[in-house]
C-alpha positions as CSV (number, residue, x, y, z in Angstrom):
1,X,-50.8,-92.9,90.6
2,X,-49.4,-95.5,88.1
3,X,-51.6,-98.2,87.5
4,X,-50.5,-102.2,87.0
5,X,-50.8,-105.2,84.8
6,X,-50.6,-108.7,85.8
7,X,-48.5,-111.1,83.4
8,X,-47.6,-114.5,84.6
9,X,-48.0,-113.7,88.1
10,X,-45.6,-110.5,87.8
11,X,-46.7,-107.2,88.4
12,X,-45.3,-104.9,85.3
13,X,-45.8,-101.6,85.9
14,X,-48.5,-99.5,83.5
15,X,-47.1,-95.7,82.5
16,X,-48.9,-93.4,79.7
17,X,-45.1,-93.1,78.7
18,X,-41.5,-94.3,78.9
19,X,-40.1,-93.6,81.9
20,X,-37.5,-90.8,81.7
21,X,-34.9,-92.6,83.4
22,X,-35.3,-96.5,83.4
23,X,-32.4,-98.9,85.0
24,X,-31.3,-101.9,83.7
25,X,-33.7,-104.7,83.9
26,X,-36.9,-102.3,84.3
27,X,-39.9,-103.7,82.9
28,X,-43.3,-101.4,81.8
29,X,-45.9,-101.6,80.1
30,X,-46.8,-98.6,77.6
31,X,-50.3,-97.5,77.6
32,X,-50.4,-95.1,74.9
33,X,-48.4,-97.5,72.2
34,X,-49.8,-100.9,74.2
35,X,-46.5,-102.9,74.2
36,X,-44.4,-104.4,76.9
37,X,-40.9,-102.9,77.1
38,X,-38.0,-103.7,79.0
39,X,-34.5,-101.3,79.4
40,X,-31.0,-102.9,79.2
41,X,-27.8,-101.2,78.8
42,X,-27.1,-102.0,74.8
43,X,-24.4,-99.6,73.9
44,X,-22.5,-96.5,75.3
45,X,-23.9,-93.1,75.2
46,X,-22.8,-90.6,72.9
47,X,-23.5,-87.3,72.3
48,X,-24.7,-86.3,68.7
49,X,-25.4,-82.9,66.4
50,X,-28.9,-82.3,66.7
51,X,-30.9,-79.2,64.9
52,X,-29.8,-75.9,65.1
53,X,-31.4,-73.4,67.1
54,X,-32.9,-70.0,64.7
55,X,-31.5,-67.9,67.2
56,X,-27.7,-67.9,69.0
57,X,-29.1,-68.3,72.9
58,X,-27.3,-68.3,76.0
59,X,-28.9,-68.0,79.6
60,X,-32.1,-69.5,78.2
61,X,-35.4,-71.5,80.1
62,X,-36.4,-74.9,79.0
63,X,-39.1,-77.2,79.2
64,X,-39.6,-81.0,78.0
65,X,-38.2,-83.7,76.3
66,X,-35.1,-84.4,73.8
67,X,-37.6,-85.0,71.0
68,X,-40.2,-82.5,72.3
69,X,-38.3,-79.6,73.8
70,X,-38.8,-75.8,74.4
71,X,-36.5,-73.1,74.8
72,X,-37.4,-69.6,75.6
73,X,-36.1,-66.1,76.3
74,X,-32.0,-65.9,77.5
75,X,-29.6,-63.4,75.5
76,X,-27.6,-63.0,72.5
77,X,-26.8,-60.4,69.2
78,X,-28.3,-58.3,69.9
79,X,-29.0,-58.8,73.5
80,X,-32.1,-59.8,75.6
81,X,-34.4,-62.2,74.4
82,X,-38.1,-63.2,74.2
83,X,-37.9,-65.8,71.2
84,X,-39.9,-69.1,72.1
85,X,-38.7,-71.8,69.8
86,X,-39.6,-75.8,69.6
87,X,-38.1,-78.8,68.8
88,X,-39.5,-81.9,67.5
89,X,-36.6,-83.8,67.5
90,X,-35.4,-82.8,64.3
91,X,-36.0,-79.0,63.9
92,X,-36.6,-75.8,65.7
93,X,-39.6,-73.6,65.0
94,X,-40.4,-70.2,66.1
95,X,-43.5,-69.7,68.2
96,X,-44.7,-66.9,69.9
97,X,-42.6,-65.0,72.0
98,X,-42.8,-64.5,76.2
99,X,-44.3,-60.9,77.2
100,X,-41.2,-59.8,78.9
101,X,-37.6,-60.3,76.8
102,X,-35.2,-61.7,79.8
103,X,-32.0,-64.0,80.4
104,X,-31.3,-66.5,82.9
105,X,-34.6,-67.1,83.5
106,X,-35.7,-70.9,84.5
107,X,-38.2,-72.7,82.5
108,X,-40.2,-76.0,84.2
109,X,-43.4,-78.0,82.5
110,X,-43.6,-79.8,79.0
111,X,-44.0,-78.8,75.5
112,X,-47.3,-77.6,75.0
113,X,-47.4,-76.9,78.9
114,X,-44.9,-74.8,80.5
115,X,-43.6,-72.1,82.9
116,X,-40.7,-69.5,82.6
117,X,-39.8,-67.7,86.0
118,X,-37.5,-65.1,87.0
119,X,-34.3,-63.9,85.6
120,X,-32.4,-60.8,84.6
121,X,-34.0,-58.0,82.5
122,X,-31.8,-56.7,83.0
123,X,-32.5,-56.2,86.8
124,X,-33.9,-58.9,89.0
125,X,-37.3,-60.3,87.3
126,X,-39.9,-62.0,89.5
127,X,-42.0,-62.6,86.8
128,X,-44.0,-65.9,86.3
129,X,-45.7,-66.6,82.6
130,X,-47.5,-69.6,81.9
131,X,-47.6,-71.2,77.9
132,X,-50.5,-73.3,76.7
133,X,-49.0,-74.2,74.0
134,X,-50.1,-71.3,72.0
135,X,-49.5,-68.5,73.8
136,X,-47.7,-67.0,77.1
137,X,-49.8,-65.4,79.9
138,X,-48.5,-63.8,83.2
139,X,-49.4,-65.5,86.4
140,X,-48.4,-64.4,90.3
141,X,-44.7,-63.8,90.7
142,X,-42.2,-66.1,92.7
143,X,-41.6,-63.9,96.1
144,X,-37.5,-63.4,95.5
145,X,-37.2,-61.9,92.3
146,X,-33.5,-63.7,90.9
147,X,-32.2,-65.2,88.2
148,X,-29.8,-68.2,87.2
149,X,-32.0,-70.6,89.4
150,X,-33.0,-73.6,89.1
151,X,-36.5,-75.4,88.8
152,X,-38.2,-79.0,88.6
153,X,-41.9,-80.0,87.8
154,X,-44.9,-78.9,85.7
155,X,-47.2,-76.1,85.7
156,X,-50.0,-77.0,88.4
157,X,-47.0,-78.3,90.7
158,X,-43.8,-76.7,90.3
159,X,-40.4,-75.7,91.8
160,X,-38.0,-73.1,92.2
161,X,-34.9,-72.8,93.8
162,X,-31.3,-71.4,94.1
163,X,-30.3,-68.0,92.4
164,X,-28.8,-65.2,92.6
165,X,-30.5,-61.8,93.5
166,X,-26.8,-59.7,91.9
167,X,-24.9,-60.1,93.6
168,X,-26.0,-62.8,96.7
169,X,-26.4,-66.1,95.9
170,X,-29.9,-67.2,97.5
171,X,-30.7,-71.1,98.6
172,X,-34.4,-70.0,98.7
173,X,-37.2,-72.6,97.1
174,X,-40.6,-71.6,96.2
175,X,-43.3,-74.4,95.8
176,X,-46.4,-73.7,92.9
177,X,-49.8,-75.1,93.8
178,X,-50.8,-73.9,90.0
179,X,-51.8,-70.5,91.3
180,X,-49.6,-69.2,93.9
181,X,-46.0,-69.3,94.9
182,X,-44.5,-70.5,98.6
183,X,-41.9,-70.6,100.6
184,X,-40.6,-74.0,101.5
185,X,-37.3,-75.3,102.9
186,X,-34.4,-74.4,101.8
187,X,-31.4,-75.4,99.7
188,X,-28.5,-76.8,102.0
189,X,-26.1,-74.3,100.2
190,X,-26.7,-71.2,98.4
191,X,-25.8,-71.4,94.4
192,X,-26.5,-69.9,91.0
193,X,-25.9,-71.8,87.6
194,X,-27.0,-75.3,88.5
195,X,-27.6,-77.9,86.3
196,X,-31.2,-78.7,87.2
197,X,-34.0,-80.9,86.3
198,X,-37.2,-83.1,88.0
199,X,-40.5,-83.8,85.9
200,X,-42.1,-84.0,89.4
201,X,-41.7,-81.3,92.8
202,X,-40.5,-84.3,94.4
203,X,-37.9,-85.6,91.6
204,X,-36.0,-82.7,91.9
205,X,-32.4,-82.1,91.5
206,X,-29.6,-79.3,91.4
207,X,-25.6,-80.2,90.3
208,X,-23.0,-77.9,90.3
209,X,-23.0,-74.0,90.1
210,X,-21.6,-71.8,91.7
211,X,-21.2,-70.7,95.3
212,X,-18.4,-69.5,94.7
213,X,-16.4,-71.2,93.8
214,X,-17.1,-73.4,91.5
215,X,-19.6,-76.5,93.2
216,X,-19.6,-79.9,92.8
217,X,-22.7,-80.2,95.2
218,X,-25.8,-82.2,94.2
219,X,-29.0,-82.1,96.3
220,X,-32.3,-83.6,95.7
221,X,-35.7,-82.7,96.9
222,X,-38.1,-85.0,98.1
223,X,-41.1,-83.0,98.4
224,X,-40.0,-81.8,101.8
225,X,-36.4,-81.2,102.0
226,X,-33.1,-81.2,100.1
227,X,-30.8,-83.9,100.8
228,X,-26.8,-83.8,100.0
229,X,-25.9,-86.3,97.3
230,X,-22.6,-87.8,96.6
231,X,-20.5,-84.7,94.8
232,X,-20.2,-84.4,90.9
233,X,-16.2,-85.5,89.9
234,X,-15.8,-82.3,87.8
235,X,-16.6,-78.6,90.1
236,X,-18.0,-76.6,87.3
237,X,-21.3,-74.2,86.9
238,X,-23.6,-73.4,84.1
239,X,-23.9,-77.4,82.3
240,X,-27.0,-78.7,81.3
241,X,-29.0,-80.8,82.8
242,X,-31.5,-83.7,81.5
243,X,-33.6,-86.0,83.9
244,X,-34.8,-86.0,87.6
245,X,-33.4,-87.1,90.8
246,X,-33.5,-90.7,90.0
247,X,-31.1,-90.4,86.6
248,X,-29.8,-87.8,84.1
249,X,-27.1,-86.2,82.4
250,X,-24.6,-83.4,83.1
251,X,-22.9,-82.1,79.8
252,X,-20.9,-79.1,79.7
253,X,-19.4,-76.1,82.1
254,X,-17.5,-73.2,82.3
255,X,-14.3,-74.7,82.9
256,X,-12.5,-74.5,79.6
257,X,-15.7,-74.5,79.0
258,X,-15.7,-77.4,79.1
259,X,-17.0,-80.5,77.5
260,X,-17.4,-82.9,80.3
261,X,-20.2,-85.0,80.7
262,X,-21.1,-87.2,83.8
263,X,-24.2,-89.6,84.1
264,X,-26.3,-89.7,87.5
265,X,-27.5,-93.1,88.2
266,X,-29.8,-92.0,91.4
267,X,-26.4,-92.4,93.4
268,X,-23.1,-91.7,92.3
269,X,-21.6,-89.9,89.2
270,X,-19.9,-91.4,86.4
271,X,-17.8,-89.7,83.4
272,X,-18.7,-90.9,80.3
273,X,-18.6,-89.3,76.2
274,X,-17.7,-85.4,76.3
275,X,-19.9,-83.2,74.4
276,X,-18.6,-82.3,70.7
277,X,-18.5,-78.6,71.6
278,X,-17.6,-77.4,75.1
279,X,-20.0,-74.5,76.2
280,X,-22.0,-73.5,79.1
281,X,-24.8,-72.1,79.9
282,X,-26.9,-73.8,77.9
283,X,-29.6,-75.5,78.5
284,X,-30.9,-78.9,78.7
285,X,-34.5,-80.9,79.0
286,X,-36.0,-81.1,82.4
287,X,-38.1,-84.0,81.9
288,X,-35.1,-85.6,80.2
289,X,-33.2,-88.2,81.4
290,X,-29.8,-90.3,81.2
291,X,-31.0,-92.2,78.1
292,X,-32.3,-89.6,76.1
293,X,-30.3,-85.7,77.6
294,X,-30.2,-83.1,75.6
295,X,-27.6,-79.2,75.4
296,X,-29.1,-76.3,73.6
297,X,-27.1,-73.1,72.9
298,X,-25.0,-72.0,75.4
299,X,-21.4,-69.7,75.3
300,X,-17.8,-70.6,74.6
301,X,-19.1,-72.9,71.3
302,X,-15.8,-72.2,69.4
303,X,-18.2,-72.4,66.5
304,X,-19.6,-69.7,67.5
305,X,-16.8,-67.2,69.2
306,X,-17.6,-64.1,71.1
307,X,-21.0,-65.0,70.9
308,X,-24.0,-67.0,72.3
309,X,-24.4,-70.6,70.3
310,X,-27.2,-72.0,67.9
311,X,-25.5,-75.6,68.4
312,X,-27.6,-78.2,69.6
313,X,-26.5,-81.8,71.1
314,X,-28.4,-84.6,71.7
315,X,-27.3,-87.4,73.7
316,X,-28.5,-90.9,73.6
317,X,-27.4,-95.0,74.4
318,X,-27.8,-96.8,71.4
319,X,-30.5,-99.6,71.6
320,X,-31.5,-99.3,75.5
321,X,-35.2,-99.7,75.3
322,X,-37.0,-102.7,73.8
323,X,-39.8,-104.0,72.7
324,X,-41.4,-107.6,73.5
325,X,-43.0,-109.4,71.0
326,X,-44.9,-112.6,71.5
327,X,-44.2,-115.5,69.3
């Protein structure tokens, strides 16, 4: 539970980090760094080239943040993969590689922290594997085996939801307690291909996919239940995803594919800079958010034709965070 400081008779909130998804006019205080910072709209967001994959991925799992981001497993030449690569923000480096090679699998956690469930292998996977930030170890499996799901929160608390078993699309969610996976309610509609993101089980979210057809559904989870959200403006499935209920960013599709990118502000969708490179099925950074989003790989890159993408875009709003200083 966050923790407060006291300035002038205001309470300013006290958080080990920056908040994934401020608003305008949010004050904190940063423990780790010890300054005061405040987050105010300074520019317009704009997507930018970021640091090539080593490997052309499609169909991939994430975990973490623009500047501290994993991607692991998905497919490409020559097929199925189990490559584990990091980013620091600048570069990609190989790690070691899941046990099982597998595409659209879902990934949920941080960095050095994270989880990579189900997918295809190419048959329906179940499979759960934990990373310490070293290594990957299998854990209990989710009960539905499925892939092209979606998932929210970290490795001793996590999420997992939507699907498709090939060929039914599945609105079933799984909660993890850091050992064991369980049944809990439902989506309100069955999808595959969501974008999807949440650093918490109860920051949740899921955008898009496909039902058929194509969705422009958003729900969000509240630890309980999913709620229907105001619709995306653009029906489209396999974007990716940065941020949490509260705030994030929806870059890409199938449609085209497409380029489109719309920011989620907690309640409605707005259309803002397209990505330089339609694709889809990429993927983004689930403990993201609308200031700092993220698109990794993905299909339809014209860079890359016929083939699964080593592109990577980073998006970000110029000046939004800053710094106090006494004087």
């Amino acid at each position: 539970m966050a923790t407060y400081s006291t300035i002038k008779g205001f309470t300013i909130q006290s958080l080990a980090s920056d908040p994934p998804a401020p608003i305008a006019g949010q004050v904190w205080y940063n423990t780790t760094s010890t300054v005061l910072k405040g987050y105010g709209a300074q520019g317009t967001g704009a997507w930018a080239s970021g640091g090539l994959l080593n490997a052309m991925t499609m169909q991939m799992g994430t975990a973490g943040t623009q500047t501290a981001a994993l991607s692991f497993g998905g497919t490409g030449d020559p097929g199925l993969r189990a490559t584990n690569e990091s980013y620091n923000g600048s570069a990609w480096t190989e790690l070691a590689d899941l046990n099982t090679a597998r595409q659209a699998l879902q990934g949920l956690g941080i960095q050095t922290a994270a989880m990579a469930m189900g997918g295809h292998a190419p048959a329906n996977s179940a499979l759960s594997e934990t990373w310490n930030g070293t290594s990957w170890a299998e854990g209990n499996n989710v009960n539905t085996a499925r892939g092209l799901a979606g998932a929210a929160g970290i490795t001793t608390a996590g999420l997992f939801f939507g699907g498709t078993t090939q060929p039914t699309r599945v609105a079933v969610t799984e909660s993890y307690d850091g050992s064991c996976w369980s049944e809990v309610n439902d989506l309100n509609t069955a999808r595959e291909s969501g974008g999807k993101g949440g650093s918490t089980q109860s920051s949740a979210i899921f955008v898009g996919g496909y039902e058929p057809p194509n969705s422009t559904k958003a729900e969000t989870f509240d630890g309980t239940s999913w709620s229907e959200q105001n619709d995306l403006n653009t029906a489209r499935y396999g974007g990716a995803y940065s941020g949490d209920s509260t705030g994030g960013i929806y870059g890409g599709g199938n449609v085209g594919p497409s380029s489109v990118t719309e920011q989620w502000n907690g309640t409605s969708w707005t259309e803002v800079a397209d990505l330089a490179r339609g694709r889809y099925f990429s993927g983004g950074s689930p403990q993201g958010g609308s200031v700092a989003g993220i698109c990794i790989g993905g299909q339809g890159d014209s860079a890359y034709p016929g083939t699964a993408s080593q592109s990577v875009e980073e998006w970000a709003i110029p000046d939004a965070t800053k710094t106090f200083t006494a004087s």
